[in-house]
N, C-alpha and C positions, 0 to 999 in steps of 0.2 A: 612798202616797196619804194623805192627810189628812180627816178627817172634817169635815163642815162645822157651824162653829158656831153656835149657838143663842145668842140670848139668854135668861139663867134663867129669864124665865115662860113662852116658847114652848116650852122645853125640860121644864118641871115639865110644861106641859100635854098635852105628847106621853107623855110616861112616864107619866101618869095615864091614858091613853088607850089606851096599849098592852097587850097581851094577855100573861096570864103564861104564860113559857113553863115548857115540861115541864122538868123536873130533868134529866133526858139533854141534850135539846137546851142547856140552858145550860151547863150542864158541856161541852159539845164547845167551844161557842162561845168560852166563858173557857180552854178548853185551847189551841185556835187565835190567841184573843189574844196569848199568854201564849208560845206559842212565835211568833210575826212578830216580838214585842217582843225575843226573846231573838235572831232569827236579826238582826234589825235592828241590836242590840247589837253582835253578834261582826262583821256587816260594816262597822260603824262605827270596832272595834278594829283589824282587817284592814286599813281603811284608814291609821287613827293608825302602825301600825308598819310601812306601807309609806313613809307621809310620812319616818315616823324612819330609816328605811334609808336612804331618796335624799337625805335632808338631811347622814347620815352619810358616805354615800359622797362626796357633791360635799364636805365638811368634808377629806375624806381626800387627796381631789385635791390640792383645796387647798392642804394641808399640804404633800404628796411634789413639788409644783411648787415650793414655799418652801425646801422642803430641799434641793434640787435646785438653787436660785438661789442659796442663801446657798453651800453649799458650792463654784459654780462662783466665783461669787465671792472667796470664801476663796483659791482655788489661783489664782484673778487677779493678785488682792492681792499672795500670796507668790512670784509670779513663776514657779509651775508650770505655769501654763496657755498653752495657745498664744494669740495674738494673735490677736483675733478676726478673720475674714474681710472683714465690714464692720461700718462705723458705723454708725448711726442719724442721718439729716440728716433737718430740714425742706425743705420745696419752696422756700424762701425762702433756706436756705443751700446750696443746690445752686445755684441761680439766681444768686444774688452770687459764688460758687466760678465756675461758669463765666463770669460777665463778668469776672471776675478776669483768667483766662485768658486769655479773648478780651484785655485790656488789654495783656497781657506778650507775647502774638504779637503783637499790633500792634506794641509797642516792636521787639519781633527783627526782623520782617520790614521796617520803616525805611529806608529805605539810608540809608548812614553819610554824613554833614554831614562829614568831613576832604576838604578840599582842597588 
């Protein structure tokens, strides 16, 4: 919660106005500030080193996917790897690959022009 601001001369004129309090009761008051400020601190840092974990963690991901890539990569390269399963097409070279098809059945199924 936030206190609401004053402007300095509304604010002198209320502290001028206000009652002094007892030596106990201020001292609690400033004790209670004084720990909100500190619990408000620590869940402030609680929050900084959970940001810094999840930022770490996904950093790590990251990485063991790269590491992961490069070395399948690698045994690609040098011809250790098996051939992969499939390729990656766009919708546009699937579409031109089968009217390809579609063209070269057309040719087979023809009958043959020798007379």
């Amino acid at each position: 919660m936030t206190e609401p601001q004053f402007p300095p001369e509304i604010e002198a004129g209320l502290r001028g106005c206000a009652p002094v309090l007892p030596p106990a009761l201020k001292s609690r008051t400033l004790t209670n500030c004084a720990a909100r400020a500190e619990a408000q601190q620590k869940r402030q840092q609680r929050l900084h080193w959970q940001m810094t974990w999840a930022v770490a963690g996904v950093l790590a991901v990251q990485l063991l996917t790269l590491g992961q890539l490069d070395a399948q990569n690698a045994r690609l390269i040098a011809g250790n790897g098996a051939a992969p399963v499939f390729a990656p097409a766009s919708i546009a070279e699937v579409k031109e690959l089968l009217q390809e098809r579609s063209r070269q059945l057309a040719l087979l199924m023809e009958p043959s022009q020798t007379s």
